[in-house]
C-alpha positions as CSV (number, residue, x, y, z in Angstrom):
1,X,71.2,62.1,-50.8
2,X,73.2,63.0,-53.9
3,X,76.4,61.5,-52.4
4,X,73.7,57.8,-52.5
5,X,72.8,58.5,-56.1
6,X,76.3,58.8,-57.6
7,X,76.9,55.5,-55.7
8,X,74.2,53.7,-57.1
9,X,75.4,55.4,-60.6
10,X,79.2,53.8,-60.2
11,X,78.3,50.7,-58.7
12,X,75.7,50.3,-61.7
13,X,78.2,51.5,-64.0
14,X,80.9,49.0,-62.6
15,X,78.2,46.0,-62.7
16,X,78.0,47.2,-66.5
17,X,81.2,47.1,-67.1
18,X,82.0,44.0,-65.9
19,X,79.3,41.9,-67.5
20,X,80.1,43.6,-70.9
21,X,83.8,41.8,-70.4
22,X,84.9,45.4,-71.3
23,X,87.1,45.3,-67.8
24,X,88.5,42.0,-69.3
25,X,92.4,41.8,-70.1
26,X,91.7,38.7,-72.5
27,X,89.2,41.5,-74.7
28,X,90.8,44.5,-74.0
29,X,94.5,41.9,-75.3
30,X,91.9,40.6,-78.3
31,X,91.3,44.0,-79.1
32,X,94.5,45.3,-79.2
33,X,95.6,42.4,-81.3
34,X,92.5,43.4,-83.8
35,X,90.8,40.4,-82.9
36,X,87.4,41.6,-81.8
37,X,85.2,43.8,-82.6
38,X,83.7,43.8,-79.6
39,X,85.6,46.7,-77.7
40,X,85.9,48.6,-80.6
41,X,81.8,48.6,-80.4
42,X,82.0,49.4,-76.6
43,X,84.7,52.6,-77.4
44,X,82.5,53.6,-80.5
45,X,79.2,53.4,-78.5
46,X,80.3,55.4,-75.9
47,X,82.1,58.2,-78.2
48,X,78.3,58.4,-80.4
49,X,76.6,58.3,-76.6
50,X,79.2,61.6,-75.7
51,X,78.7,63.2,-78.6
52,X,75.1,63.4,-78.4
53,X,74.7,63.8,-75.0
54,X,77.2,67.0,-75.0
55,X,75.1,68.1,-78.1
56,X,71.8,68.1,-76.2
57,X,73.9,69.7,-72.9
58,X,75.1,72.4,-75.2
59,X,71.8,72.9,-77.2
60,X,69.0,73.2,-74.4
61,X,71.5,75.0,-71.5
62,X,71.1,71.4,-68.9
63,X,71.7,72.3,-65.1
64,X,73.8,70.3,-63.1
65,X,72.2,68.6,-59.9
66,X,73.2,71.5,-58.0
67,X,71.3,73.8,-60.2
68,X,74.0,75.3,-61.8
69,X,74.2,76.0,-65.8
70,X,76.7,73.4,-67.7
71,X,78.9,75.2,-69.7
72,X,81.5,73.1,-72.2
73,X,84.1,75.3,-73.3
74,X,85.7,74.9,-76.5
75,X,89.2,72.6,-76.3
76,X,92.6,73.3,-77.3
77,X,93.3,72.8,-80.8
78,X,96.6,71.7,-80.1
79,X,97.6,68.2,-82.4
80,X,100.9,67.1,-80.7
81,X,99.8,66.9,-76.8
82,X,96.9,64.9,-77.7
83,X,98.9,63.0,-79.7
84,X,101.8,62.6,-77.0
85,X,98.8,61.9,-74.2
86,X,97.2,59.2,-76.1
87,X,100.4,57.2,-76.6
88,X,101.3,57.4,-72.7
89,X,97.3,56.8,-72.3
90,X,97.7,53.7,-75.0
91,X,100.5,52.1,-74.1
92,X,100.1,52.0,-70.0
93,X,96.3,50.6,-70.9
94,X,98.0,47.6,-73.3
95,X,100.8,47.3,-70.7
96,X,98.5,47.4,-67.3
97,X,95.6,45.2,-69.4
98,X,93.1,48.6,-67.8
99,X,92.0,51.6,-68.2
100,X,91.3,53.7,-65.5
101,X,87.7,53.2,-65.0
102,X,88.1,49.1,-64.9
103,X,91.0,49.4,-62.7
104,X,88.4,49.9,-60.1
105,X,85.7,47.2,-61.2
106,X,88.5,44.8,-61.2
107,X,89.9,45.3,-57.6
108,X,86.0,45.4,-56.5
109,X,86.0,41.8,-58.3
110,X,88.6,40.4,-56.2
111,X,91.6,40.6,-58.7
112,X,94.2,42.0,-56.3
113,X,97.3,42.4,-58.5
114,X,95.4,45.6,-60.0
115,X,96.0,47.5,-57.1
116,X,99.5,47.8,-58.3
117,X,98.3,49.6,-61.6
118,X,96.2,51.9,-59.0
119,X,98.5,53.2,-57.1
120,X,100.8,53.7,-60.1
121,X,98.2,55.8,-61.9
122,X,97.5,57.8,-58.2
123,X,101.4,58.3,-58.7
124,X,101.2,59.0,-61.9
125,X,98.5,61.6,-61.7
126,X,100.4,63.6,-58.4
127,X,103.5,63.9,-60.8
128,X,101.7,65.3,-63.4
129,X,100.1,67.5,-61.0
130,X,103.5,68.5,-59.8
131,X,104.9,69.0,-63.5
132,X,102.0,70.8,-64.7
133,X,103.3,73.9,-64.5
134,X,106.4,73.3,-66.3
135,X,105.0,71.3,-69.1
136,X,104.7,72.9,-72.7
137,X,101.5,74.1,-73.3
């Protein structure tokens, strides 16, 4: 039953995503360009959305759907691999036209050429798996 739930979640989300244009390449180009303000409002929403919702996760101890207690543990203060990781994140989303999550709400729209970006981020993501361990931390 759960497993139905977090499919009608994504496909919702996805639907959401693509009527917003925010799984566009001409917005996410116009945005990139500093043409629009309209995936800057997107981005911001959803970073004011986070932050209150982890706020409100934090403050009155949420369970997960399983029942469990959430717990957010404090990040890394560390400046440089943030930096370093949103420069790789930055340029492959201004190179590939996508982010990860509209990679998907773009194949499921029938733009076929994205499935290269996909299985270079699945390729991506193994080596970085593989590296982990002998990346500075």
């Amino acid at each position: 039953m759960r497993s139905i739930i977090y499919l009608c979640i994504g496909i919702f989300f996805g639907i959401v995503l693509f009527k917003s244009e925010a799984a566009s390449w001409f917005r996410i180009y116009e945005m990139f360009q500093f043409g629009s303000f309209h995936m800057y409002g997107i981005i911001g929403s959803a970073v004011g959305l986070g932050i209150v919702v982890t706020q409100f996760i934090k403050r009155y101890k949420v369970k997960s759907f399983y029942g469990d207690n959430i717990t957010i543990l404090p990040k890394d203060k560390s400046f440089k691999r943030y930096m370093y990781g949103g420069i790789i994140f930055g340029l492959g989303w201004a190179l590939a036209g996508a982010c990860p999550g509209p990679m998907f709400v773009l194949l499921g729209a029938g733009y076929l050429p994205i499935f290269i970006v996909i299985i270079s981020a699945i390729l991506g993501t193994f080596l970085y798996g593989v590296l982990k361990a002998k990346l500075p931390h």
